[in-house]
C-alpha positions as CSV (number, residue, x, y, z in Angstrom):
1,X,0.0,0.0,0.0
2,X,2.9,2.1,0.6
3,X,4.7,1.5,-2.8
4,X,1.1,2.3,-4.6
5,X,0.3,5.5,-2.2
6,X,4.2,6.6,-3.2
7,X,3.6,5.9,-7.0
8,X,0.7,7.8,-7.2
9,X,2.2,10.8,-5.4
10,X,4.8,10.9,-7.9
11,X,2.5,10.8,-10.6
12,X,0.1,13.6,-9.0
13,X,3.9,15.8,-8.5
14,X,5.3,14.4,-12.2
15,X,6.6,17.7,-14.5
16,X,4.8,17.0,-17.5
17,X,1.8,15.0,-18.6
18,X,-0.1,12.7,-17.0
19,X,0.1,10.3,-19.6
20,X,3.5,11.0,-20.3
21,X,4.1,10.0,-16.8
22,X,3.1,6.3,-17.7
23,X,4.8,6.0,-20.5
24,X,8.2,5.8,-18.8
25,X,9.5,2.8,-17.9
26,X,10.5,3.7,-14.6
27,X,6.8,4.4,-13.6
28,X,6.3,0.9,-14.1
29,X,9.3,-0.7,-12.4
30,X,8.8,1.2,-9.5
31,X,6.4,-0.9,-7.3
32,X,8.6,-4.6,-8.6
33,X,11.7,-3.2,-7.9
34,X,10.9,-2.1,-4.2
35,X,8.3,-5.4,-4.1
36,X,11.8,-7.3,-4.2
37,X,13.5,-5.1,-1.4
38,X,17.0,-5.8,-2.5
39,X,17.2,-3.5,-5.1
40,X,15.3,-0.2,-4.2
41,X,14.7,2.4,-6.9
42,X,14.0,5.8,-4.9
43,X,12.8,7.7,-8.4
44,X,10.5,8.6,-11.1
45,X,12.1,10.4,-13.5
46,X,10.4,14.0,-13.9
47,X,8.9,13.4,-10.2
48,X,9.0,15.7,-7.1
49,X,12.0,18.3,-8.9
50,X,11.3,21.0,-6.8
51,X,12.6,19.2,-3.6
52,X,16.3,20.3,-2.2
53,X,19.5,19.0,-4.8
54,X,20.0,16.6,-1.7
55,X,16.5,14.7,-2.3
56,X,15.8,15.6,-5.9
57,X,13.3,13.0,-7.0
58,X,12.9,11.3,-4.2
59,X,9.9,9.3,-3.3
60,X,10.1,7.5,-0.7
61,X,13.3,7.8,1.0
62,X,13.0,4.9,3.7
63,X,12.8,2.3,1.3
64,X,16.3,1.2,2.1
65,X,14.8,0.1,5.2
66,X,12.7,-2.8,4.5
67,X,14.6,-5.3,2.9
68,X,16.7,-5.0,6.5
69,X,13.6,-5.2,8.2
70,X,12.1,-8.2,6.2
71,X,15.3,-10.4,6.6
72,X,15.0,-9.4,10.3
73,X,11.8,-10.7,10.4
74,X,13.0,-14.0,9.1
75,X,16.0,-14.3,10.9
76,X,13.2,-14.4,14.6
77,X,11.0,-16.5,12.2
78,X,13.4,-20.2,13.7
79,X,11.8,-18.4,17.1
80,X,7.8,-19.2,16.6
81,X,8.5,-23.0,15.9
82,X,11.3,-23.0,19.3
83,X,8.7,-23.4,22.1
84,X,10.8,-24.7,25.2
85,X,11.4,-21.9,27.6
86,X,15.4,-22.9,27.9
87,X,15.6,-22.4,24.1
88,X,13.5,-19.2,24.2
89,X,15.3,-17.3,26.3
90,X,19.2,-18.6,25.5
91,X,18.5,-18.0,21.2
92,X,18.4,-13.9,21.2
93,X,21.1,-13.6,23.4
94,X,23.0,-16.0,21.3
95,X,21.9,-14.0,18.1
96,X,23.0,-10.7,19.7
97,X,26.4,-12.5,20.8
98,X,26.8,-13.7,16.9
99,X,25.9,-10.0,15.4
100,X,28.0,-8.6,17.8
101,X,31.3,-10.4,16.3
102,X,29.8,-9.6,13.0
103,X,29.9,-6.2,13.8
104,X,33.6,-6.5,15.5
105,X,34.9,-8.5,12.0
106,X,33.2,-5.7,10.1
107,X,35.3,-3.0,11.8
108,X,38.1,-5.4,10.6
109,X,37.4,-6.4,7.3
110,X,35.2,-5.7,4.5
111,X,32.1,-7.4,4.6
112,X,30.4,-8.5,1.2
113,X,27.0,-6.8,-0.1
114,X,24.2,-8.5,-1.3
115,X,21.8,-6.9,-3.8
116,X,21.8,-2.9,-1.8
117,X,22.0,-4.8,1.4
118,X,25.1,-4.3,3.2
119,X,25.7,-6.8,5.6
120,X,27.7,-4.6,7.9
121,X,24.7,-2.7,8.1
122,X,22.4,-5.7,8.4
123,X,24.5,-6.8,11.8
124,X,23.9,-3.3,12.7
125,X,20.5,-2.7,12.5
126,X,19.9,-5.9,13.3
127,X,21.3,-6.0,16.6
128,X,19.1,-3.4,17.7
129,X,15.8,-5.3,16.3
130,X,17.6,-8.2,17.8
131,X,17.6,-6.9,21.4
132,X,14.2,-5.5,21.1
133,X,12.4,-8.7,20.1
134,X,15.0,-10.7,22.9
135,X,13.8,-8.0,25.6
136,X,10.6,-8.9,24.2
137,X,11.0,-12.8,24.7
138,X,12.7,-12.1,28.1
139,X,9.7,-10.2,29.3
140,X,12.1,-8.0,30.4
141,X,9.8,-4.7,29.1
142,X,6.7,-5.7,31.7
143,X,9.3,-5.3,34.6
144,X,11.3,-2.2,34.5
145,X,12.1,-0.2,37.6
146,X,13.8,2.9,38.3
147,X,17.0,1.4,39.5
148,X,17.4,0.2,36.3
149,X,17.0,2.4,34.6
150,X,19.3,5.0,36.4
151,X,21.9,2.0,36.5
152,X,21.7,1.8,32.2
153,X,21.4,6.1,31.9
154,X,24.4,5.9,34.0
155,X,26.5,3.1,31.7
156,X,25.4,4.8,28.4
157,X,26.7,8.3,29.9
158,X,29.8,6.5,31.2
159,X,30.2,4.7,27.8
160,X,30.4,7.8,26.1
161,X,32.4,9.9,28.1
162,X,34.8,6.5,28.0
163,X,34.4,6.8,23.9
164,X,33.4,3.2,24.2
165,X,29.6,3.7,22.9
166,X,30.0,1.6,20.6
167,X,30.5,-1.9,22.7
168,X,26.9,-0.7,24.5
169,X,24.6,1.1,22.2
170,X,23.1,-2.3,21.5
């Protein structure tokens, strides 16, 4: 619904004719290219010109979102079919613990891309949608108290006055 409410907004802010609109081929290959979410294509050629030279033609800028956020979605998928409570609580932290090192070997090495998905940016974003589904699993979000959360403020303000944010922004 996204992809069609987008197209149409590019059609209704096109620079030219309507019709002239659809007979580019890039009005067309808009919606299957971002349908397949490795790929993204963020224009319409003659579309939404009068934005900033930053933006120019840009649609819908968070596109480059969702193909991270699909294969997040199957990567907790293993979780629905896992139903002992051992297993349930020791998988995200073992997830986190795996994108973790991916994250350490990226600051290392170059990681390979697949499609426009980066996977040093996959292990980043994903440890954050990691941790919130784990806190999720963990029920940890029903019981939060105040001494917690002064004792986390007080780690995140210590871990960037130490320079060391990155080890506990997850």
């Amino acid at each position: 619904l996204a992809l069609l409410f987008s197209w149409a907004l590019a059609w209704l802010h096109f620079n030219g004719p309507g019709l002239q609109f659809l007979a580019q081929a890039d009005s067309w290959t808009f919606i299957p290219r971002n349908m397949l979410l490795l790929w993204p294509q963020y224009s319409i050629e003659g579309s939404f010109q009068q934005l900033p030279a930053a933006h120019r033609g840009e649609i819908n800028g968070s596109l480059w979102t969702l193909g991270y956020e699909w294969l997040m979605y199957l990567c907790i998928l293993p979780m629905y079919w896992i139903r002992t409570a051992a297993w349930r609580k020791a998988i995200p932290v073992l997830i986190i613990l795996l994108l973790l090192a991916l994250l350490y070997t990226d600051n290392h090495l170059r990681l390979p891309q697949w499609g426009s998905i980066q996977l040093s940016k996959l292990t980043s974003l994903g440890t954050y949608f990691l941790a919130g589904a784990s806190l999720h699993l963990l029920g940890i979000g029903n019981r939060i108290s105040w001494y917690s959360i002064l004792i986390t403020t007080g780690l995140l303000v210590a871990a960037i006055w130490l320079h060391q944010y990155f080890i506990l922004q997850y």
